[in-house]
N, CA, C and O atoms as CSV, one atom per row, in Angstrom:
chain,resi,resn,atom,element,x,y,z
A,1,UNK,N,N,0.826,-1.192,0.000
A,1,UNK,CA,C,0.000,0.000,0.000
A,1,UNK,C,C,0.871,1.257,0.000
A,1,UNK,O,O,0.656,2.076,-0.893
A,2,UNK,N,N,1.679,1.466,0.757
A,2,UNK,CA,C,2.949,2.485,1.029
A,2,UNK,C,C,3.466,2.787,-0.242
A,2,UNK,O,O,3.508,3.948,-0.648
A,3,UNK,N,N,3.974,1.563,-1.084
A,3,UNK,CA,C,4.895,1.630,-2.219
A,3,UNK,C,C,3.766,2.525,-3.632
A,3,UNK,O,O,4.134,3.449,-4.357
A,4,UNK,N,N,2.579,1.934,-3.623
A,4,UNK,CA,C,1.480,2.415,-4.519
A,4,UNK,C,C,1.734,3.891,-3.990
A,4,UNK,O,O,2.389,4.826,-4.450
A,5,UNK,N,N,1.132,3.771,-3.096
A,5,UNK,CA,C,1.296,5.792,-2.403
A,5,UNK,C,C,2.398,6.700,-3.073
A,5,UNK,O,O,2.359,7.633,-3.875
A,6,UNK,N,N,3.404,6.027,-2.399
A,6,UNK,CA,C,4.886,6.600,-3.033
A,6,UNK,C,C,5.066,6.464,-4.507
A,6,UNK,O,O,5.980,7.162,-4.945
A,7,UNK,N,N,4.598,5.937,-5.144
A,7,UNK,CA,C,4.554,5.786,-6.507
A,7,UNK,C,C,3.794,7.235,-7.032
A,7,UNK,O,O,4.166,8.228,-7.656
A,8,UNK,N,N,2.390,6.724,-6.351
A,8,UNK,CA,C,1.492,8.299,-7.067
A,8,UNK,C,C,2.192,9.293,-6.409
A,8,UNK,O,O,2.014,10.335,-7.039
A,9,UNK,N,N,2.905,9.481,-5.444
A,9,UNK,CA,C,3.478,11.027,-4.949
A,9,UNK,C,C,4.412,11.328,-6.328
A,9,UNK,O,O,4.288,12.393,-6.933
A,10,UNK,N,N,5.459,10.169,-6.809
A,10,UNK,CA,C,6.809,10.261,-7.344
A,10,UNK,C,C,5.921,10.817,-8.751
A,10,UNK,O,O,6.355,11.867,-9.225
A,11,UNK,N,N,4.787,10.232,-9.409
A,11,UNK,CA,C,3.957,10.453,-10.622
A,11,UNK,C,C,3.445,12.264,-10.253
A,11,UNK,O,O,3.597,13.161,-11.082
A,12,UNK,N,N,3.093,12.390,-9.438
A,12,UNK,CA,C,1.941,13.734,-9.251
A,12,UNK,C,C,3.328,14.971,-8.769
A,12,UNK,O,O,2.933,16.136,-8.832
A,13,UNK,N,N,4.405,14.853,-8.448
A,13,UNK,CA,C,5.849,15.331,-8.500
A,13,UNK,C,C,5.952,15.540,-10.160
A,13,UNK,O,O,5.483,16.560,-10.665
A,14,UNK,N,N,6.476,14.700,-10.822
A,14,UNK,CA,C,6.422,15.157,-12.434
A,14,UNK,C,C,5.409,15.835,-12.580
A,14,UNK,O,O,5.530,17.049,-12.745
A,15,UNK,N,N,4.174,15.243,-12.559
A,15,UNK,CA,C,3.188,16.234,-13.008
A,15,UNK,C,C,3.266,17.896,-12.786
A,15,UNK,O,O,3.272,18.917,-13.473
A,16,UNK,N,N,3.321,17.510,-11.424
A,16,UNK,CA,C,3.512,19.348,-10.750
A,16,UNK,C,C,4.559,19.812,-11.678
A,16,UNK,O,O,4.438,20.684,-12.539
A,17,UNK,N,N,5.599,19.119,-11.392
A,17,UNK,CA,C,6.851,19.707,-12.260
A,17,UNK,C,C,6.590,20.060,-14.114
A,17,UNK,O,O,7.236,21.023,-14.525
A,18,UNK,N,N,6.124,19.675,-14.659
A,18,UNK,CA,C,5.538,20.168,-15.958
A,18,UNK,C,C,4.481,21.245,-15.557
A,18,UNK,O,O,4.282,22.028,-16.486
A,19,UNK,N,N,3.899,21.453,-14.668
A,19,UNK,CA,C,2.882,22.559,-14.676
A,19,UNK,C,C,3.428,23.621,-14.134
A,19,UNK,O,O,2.889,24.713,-14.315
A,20,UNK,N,N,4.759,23.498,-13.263
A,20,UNK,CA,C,5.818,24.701,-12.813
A,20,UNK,C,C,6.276,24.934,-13.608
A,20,UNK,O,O,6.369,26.156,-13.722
A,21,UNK,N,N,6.915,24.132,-14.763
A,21,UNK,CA,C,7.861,24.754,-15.919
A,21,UNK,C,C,7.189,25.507,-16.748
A,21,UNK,O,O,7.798,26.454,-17.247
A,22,UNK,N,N,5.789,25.292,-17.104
A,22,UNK,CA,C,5.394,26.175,-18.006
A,22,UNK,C,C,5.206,27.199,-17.257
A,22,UNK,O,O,5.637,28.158,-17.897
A,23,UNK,N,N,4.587,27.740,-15.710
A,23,UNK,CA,C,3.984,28.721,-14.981
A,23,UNK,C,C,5.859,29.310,-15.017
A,23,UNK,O,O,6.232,30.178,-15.807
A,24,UNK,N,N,6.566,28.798,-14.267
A,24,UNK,CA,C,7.922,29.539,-14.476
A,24,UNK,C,C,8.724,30.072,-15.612
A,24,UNK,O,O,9.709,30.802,-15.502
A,25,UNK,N,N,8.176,29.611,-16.761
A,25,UNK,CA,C,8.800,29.864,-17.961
A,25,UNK,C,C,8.394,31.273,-18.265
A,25,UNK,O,O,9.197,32.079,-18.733
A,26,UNK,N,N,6.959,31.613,-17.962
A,26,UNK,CA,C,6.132,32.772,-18.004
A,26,UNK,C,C,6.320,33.410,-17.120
A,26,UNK,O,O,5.785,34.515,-17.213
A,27,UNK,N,N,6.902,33.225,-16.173
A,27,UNK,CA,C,7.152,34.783,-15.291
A,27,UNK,C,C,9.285,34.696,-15.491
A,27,UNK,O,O,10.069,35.454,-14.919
A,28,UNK,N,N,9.560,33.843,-16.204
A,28,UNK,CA,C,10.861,34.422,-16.430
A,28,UNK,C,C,11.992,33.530,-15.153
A,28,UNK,O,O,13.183,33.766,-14.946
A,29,UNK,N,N,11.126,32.516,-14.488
A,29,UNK,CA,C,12.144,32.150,-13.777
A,29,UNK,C,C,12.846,30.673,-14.414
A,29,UNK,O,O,13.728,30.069,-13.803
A,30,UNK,N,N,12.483,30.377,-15.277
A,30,UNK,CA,C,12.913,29.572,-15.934
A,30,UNK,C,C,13.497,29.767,-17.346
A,30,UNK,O,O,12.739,30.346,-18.124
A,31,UNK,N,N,14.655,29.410,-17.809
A,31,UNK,CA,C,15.416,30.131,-19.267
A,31,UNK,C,C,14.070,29.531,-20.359
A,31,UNK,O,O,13.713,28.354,-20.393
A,32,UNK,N,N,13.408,30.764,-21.283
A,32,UNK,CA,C,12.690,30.106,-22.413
A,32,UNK,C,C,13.148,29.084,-22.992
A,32,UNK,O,O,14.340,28.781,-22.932
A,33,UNK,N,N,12.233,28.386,-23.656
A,33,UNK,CA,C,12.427,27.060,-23.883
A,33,UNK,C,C,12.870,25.719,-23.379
A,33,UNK,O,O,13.162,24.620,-23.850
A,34,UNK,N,N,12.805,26.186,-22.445
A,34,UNK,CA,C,13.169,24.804,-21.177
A,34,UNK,C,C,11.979,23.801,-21.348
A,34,UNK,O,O,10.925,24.427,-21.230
A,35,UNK,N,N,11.781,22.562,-21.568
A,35,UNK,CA,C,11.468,21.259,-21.880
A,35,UNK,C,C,10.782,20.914,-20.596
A,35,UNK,O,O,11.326,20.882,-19.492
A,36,UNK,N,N,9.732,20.702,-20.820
A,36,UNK,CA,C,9.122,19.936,-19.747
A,36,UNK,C,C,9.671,18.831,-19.272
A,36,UNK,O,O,9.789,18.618,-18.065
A,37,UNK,N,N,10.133,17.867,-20.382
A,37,UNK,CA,C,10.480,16.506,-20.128
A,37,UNK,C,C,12.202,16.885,-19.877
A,37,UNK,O,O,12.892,15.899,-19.620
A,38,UNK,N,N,12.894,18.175,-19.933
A,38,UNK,CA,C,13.920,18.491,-19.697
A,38,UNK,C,C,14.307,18.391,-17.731
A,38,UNK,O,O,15.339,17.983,-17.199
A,39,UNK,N,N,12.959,18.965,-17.033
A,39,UNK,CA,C,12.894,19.388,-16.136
A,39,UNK,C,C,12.789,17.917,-15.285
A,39,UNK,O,O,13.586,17.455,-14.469
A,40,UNK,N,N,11.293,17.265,-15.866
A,40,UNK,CA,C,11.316,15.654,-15.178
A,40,UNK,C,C,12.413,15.273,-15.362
A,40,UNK,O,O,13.084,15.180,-14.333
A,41,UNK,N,N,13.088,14.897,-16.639
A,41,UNK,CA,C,14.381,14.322,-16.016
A,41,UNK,C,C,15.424,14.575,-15.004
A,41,UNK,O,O,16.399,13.867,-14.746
A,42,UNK,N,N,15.214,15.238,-14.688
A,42,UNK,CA,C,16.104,15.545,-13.227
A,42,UNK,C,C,15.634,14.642,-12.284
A,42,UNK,O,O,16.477,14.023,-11.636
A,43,UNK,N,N,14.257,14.411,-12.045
A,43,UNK,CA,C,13.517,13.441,-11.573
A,43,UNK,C,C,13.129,12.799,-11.722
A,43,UNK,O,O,11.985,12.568,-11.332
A,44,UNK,N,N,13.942,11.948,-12.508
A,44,UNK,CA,C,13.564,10.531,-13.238
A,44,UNK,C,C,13.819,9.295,-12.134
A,44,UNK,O,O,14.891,9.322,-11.531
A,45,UNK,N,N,13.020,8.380,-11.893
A,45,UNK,CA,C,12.901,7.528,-11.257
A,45,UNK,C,C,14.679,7.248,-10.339
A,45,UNK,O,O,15.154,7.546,-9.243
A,46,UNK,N,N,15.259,6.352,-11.881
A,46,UNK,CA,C,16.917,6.586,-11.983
A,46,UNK,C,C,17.813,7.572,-10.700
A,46,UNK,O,O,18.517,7.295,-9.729
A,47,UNK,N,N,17.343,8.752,-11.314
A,47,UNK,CA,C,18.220,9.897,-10.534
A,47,UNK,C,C,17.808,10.127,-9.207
A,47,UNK,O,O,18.715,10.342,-8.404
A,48,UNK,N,N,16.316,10.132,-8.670
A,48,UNK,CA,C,16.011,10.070,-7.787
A,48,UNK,C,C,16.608,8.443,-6.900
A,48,UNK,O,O,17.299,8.673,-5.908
A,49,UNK,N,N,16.434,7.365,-7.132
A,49,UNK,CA,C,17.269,6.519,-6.605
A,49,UNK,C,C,18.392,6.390,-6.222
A,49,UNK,O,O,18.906,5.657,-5.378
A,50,UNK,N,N,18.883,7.378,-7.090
A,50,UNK,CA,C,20.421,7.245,-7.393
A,50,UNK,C,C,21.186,8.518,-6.457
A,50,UNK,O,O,22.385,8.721,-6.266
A,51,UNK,N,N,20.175,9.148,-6.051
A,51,UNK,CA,C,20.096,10.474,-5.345
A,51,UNK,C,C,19.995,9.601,-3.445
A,51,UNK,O,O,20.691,9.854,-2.462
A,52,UNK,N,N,18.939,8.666,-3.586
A,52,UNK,CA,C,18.854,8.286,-2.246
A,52,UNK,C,C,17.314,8.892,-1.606
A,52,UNK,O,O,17.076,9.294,-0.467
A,53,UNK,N,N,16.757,8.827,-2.335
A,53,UNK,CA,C,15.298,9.796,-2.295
A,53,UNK,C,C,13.911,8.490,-2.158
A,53,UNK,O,O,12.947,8.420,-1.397
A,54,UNK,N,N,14.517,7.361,-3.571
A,54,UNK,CA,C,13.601,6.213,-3.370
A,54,UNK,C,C,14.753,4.669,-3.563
A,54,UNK,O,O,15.940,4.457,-3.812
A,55,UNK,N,N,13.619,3.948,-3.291
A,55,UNK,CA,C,14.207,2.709,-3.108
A,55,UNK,C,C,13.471,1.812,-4.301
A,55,UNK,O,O,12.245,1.700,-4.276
A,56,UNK,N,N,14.259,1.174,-5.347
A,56,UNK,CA,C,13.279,0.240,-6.403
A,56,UNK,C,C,13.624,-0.909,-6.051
A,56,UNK,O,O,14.743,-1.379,-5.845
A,57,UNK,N,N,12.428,-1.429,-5.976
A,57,UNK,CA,C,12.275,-2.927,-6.152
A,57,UNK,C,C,11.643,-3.856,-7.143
A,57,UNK,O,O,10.422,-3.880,-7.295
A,58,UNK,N,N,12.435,-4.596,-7.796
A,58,UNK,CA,C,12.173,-5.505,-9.017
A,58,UNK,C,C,11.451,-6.584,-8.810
A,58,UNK,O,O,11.999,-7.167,-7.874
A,59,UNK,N,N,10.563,-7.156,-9.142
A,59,UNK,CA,C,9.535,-8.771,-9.030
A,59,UNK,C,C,9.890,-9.115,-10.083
A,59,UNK,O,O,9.713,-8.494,-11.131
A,60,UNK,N,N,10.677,-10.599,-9.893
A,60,UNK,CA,C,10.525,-11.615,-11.167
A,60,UNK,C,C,9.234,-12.152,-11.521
A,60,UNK,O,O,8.937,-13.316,-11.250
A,61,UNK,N,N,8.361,-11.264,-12.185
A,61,UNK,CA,C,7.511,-11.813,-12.871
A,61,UNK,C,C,7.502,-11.518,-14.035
A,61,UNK,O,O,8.265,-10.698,-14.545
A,62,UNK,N,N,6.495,-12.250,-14.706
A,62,UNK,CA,C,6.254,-11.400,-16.456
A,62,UNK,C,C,4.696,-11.048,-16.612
A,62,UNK,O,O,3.780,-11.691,-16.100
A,63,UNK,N,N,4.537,-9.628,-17.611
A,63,UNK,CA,C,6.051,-8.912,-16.987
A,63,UNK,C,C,6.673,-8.464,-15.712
A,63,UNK,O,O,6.187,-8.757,-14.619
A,64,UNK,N,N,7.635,-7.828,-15.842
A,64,UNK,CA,C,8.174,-7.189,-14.789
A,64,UNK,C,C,7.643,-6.605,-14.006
A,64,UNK,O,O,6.763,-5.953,-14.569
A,65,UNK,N,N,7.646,-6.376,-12.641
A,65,UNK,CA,C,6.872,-5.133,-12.234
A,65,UNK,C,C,7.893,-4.882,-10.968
A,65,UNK,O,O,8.518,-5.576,-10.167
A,66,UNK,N,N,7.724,-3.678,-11.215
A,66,UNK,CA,C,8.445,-2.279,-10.218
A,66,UNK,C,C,8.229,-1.856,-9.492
A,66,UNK,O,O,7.486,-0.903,-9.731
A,67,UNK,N,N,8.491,-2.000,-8.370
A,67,UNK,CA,C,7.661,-0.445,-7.343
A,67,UNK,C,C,9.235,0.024,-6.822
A,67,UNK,O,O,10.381,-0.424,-6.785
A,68,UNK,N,N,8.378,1.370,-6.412
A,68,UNK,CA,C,9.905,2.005,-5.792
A,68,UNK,C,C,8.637,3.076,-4.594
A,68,UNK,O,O,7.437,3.267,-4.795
A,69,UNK,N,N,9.266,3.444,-3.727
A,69,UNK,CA,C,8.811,3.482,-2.220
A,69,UNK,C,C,9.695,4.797,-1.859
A,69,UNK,O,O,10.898,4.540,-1.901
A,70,UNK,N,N,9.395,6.153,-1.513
A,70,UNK,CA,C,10.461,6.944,-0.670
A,70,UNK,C,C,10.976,6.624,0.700
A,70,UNK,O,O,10.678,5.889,1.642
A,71,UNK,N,N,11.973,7.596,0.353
A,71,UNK,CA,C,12.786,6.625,1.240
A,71,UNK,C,C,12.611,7.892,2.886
A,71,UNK,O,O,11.850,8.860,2.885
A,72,UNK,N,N,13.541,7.489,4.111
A,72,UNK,CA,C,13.061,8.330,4.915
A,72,UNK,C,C,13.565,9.631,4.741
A,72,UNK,O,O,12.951,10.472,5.399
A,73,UNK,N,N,14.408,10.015,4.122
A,73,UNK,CA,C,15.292,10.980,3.374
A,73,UNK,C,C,14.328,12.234,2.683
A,73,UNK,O,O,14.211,13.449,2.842
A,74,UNK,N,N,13.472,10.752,1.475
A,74,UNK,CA,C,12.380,11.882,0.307
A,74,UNK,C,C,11.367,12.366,1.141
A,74,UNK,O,O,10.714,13.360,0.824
A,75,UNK,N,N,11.140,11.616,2.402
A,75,UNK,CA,C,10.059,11.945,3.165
A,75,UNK,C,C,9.962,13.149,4.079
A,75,UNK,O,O,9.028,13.942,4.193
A,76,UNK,N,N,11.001,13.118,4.638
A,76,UNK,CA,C,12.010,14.626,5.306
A,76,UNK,C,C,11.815,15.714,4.283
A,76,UNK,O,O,11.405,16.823,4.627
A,77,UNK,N,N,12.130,15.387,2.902
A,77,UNK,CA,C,12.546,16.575,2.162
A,77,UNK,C,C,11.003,17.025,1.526
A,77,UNK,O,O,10.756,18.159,1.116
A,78,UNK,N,N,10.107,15.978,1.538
A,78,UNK,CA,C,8.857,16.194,0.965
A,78,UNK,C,C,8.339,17.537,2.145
A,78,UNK,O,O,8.248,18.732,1.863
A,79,UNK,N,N,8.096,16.973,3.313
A,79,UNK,CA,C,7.861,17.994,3.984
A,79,UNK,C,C,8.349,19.389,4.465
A,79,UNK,O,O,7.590,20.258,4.894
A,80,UNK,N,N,9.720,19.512,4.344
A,80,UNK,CA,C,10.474,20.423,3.813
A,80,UNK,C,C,9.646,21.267,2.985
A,80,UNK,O,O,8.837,22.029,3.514
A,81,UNK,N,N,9.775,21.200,1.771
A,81,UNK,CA,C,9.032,21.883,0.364
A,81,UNK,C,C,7.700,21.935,0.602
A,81,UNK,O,O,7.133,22.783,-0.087
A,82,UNK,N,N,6.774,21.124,1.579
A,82,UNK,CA,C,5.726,21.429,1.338
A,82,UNK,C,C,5.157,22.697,2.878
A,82,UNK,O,O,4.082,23.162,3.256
A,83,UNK,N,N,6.309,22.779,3.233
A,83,UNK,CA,C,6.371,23.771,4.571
A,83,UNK,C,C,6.788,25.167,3.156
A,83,UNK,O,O,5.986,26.101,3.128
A,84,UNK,N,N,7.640,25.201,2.405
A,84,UNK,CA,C,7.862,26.291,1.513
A,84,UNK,C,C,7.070,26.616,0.695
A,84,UNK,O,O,6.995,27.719,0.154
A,85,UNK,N,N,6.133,25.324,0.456
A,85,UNK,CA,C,5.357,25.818,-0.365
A,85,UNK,C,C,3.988,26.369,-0.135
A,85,UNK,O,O,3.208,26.929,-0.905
A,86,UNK,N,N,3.896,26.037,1.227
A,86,UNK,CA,C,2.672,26.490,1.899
A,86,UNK,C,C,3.266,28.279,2.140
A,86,UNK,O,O,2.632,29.173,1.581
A,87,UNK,N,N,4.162,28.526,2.766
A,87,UNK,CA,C,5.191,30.022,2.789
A,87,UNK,C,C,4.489,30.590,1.587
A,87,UNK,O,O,3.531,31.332,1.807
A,88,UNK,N,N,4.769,30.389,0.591
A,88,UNK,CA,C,4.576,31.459,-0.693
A,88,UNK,C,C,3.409,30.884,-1.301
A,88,UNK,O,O,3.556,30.845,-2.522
A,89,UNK,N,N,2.200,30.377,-0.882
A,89,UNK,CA,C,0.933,30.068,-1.213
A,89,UNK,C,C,0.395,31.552,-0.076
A,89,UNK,O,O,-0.321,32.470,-0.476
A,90,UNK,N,N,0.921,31.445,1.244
A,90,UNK,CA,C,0.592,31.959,1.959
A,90,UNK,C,C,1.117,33.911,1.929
A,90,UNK,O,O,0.471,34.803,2.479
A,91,UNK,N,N,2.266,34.078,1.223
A,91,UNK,CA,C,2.638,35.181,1.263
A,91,UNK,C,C,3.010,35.826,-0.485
A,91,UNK,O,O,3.745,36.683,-0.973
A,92,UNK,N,N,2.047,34.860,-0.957
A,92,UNK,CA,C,2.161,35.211,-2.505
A,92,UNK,C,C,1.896,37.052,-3.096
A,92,UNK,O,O,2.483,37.679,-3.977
A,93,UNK,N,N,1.126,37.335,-2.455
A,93,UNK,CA,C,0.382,38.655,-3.154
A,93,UNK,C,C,1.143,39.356,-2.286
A,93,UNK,O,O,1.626,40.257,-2.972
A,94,UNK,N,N,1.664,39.507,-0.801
A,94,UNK,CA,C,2.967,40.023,-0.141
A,94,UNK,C,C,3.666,40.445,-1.032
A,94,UNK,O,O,3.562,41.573,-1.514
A,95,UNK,N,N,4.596,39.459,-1.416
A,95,UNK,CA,C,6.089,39.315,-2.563
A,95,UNK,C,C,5.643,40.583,-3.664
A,95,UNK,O,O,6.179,41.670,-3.882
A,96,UNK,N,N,4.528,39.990,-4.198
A,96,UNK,CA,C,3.986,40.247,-5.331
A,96,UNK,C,C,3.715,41.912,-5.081
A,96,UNK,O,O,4.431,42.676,-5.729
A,97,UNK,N,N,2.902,42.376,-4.342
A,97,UNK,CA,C,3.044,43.599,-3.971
A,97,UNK,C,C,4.427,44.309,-3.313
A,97,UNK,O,O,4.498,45.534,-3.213
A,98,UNK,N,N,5.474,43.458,-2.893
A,98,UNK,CA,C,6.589,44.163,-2.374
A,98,UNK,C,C,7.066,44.315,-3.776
A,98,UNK,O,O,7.334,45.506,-3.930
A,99,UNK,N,N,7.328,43.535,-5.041
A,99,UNK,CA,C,7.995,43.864,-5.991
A,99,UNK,C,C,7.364,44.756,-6.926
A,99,UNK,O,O,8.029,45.003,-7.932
A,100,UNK,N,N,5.915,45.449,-6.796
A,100,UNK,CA,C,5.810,46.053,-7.531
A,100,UNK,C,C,5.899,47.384,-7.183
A,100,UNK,O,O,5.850,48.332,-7.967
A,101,UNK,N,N,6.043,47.433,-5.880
A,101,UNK,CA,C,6.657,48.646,-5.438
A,101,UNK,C,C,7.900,49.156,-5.336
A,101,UNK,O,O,8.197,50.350,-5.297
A,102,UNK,N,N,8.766,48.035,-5.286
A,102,UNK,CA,C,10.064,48.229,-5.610
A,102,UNK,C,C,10.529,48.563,-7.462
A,102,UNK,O,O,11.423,49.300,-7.879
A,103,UNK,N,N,9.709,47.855,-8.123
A,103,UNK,CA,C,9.927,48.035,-9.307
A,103,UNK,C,C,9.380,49.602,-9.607
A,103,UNK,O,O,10.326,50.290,-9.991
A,104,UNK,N,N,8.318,50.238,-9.548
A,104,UNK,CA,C,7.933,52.038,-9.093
A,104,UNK,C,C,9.000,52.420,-8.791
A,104,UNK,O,O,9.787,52.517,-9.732
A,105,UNK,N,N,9.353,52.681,-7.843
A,105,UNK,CA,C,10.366,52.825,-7.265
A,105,UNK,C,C,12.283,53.100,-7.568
A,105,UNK,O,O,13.009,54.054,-7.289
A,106,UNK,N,N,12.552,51.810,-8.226
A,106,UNK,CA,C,13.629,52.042,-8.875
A,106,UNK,C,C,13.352,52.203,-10.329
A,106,UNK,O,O,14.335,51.973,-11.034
A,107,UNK,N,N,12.194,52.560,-10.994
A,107,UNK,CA,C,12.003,52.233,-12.220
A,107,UNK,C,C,13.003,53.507,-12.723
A,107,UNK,O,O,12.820,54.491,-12.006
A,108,UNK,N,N,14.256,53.779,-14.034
A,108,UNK,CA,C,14.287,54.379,-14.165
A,108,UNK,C,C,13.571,55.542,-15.028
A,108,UNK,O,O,12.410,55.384,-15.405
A,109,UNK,N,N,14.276,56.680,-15.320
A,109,UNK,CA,C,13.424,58.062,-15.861
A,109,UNK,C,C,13.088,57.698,-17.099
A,109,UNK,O,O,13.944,57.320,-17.898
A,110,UNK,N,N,11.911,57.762,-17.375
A,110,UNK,CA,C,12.240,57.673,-18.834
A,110,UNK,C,C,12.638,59.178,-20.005
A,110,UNK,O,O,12.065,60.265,-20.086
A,111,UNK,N,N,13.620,58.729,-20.632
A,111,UNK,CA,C,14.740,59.408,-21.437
A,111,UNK,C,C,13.555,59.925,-22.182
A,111,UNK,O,O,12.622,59.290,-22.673
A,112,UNK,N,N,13.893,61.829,-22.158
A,112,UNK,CA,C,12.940,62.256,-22.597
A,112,UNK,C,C,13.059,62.736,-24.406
A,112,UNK,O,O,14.144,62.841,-24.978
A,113,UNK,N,N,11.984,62.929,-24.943
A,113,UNK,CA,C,11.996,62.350,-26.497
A,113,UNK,C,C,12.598,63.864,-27.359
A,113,UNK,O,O,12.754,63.859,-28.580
Protein backbone atom coordinates (compact mmCIF):
# COMPACT_ATOMS: atom_id res chain seq x y z
CA UNK A 1 0.00 0.00 0.00
CA UNK A 2 2.95 2.48 1.03
CA UNK A 3 4.90 1.63 -2.22
CA UNK A 4 1.48 2.41 -4.52
CA UNK A 5 1.30 5.79 -2.40
CA UNK A 6 4.89 6.60 -3.03
CA UNK A 7 4.55 5.79 -6.51
CA UNK A 8 1.49 8.30 -7.07
CA UNK A 9 3.48 11.03 -4.95
CA UNK A 10 6.81 10.26 -7.34
CA UNK A 11 3.96 10.45 -10.62
CA UNK A 12 1.94 13.73 -9.25
CA UNK A 13 5.85 15.33 -8.50
CA UNK A 14 6.42 15.16 -12.43
CA UNK A 15 3.19 16.23 -13.01
CA UNK A 16 3.51 19.35 -10.75
CA UNK A 17 6.85 19.71 -12.26
CA UNK A 18 5.54 20.17 -15.96
CA UNK A 19 2.88 22.56 -14.68
CA UNK A 20 5.82 24.70 -12.81
CA UNK A 21 7.86 24.75 -15.92
CA UNK A 22 5.39 26.18 -18.01
CA UNK A 23 3.98 28.72 -14.98
CA UNK A 24 7.92 29.54 -14.48
CA UNK A 25 8.80 29.86 -17.96
CA UNK A 26 6.13 32.77 -18.00
CA UNK A 27 7.15 34.78 -15.29
CA UNK A 28 10.86 34.42 -16.43
CA UNK A 29 12.14 32.15 -13.78
CA UNK A 30 12.91 29.57 -15.93
CA UNK A 31 15.42 30.13 -19.27
CA UNK A 32 12.69 30.11 -22.41
CA UNK A 33 12.43 27.06 -23.88
CA UNK A 34 13.17 24.80 -21.18
CA UNK A 35 11.47 21.26 -21.88
CA UNK A 36 9.12 19.94 -19.75
CA UNK A 37 10.48 16.51 -20.13
CA UNK A 38 13.92 18.49 -19.70
CA UNK A 39 12.89 19.39 -16.14
CA UNK A 40 11.32 15.65 -15.18
CA UNK A 41 14.38 14.32 -16.02
CA UNK A 42 16.10 15.55 -13.23
CA UNK A 43 13.52 13.44 -11.57
CA UNK A 44 13.56 10.53 -13.24
CA UNK A 45 12.90 7.53 -11.26
CA UNK A 46 16.92 6.59 -11.98
CA UNK A 47 18.22 9.90 -10.53
CA UNK A 48 16.01 10.07 -7.79
CA UNK A 49 17.27 6.52 -6.61
CA UNK A 50 20.42 7.25 -7.39
CA UNK A 51 20.10 10.47 -5.35
CA UNK A 52 18.85 8.29 -2.25
CA UNK A 53 15.30 9.80 -2.29
CA UNK A 54 13.60 6.21 -3.37
CA UNK A 55 14.21 2.71 -3.11
CA UNK A 56 13.28 0.24 -6.40
CA UNK A 57 12.28 -2.93 -6.15
CA UNK A 58 12.17 -5.50 -9.02
CA UNK A 59 9.54 -8.77 -9.03
CA UNK A 60 10.52 -11.61 -11.17
CA UNK A 61 7.51 -11.81 -12.87
CA UNK A 62 6.25 -11.40 -16.46
CA UNK A 63 6.05 -8.91 -16.99
CA UNK A 64 8.17 -7.19 -14.79
CA UNK A 65 6.87 -5.13 -12.23
CA UNK A 66 8.44 -2.28 -10.22
CA UNK A 67 7.66 -0.45 -7.34
CA UNK A 68 9.90 2.01 -5.79
CA UNK A 69 8.81 3.48 -2.22
CA UNK A 70 10.46 6.94 -0.67
CA UNK A 71 12.79 6.62 1.24
CA UNK A 72 13.06 8.33 4.92
CA UNK A 73 15.29 10.98 3.37
CA UNK A 74 12.38 11.88 0.31
CA UNK A 75 10.06 11.94 3.16
CA UNK A 76 12.01 14.63 5.31
CA UNK A 77 12.55 16.58 2.16
CA UNK A 78 8.86 16.19 0.96
CA UNK A 79 7.86 17.99 3.98
CA UNK A 80 10.47 20.42 3.81
CA UNK A 81 9.03 21.88 0.36
CA UNK A 82 5.73 21.43 1.34
CA UNK A 83 6.37 23.77 4.57
CA UNK A 84 7.86 26.29 1.51
CA UNK A 85 5.36 25.82 -0.37
CA UNK A 86 2.67 26.49 1.90
CA UNK A 87 5.19 30.02 2.79
CA UNK A 88 4.58 31.46 -0.69
CA UNK A 89 0.93 30.07 -1.21
CA UNK A 90 0.59 31.96 1.96
CA UNK A 91 2.64 35.18 1.26
CA UNK A 92 2.16 35.21 -2.50
CA UNK A 93 0.38 38.66 -3.15
CA UNK A 94 2.97 40.02 -0.14
CA UNK A 95 6.09 39.32 -2.56
CA UNK A 96 3.99 40.25 -5.33
CA UNK A 97 3.04 43.60 -3.97
CA UNK A 98 6.59 44.16 -2.37
CA UNK A 99 7.99 43.86 -5.99
CA UNK A 100 5.81 46.05 -7.53
CA UNK A 101 6.66 48.65 -5.44
CA UNK A 102 10.06 48.23 -5.61
CA UNK A 103 9.93 48.04 -9.31
CA UNK A 104 7.93 52.04 -9.09
CA UNK A 105 10.37 52.82 -7.26
CA UNK A 106 13.63 52.04 -8.87
CA UNK A 107 12.00 52.23 -12.22
CA UNK A 108 14.29 54.38 -14.16
CA UNK A 109 13.42 58.06 -15.86
CA UNK A 110 12.24 57.67 -18.83
CA UNK A 111 14.74 59.41 -21.44
CA UNK A 112 12.94 62.26 -22.60
CA UNK A 113 12.00 62.35 -26.50
Amino acid sequence: MRAARDEACAHAARDEACAHAARDEACGCVAPGTSCPALVNLASPRNLERDGLVTRTVHPTVPPKVEYALTPVARELHASLQQLTDWAERNRLCVAEARAAYDIEHDPEPADA
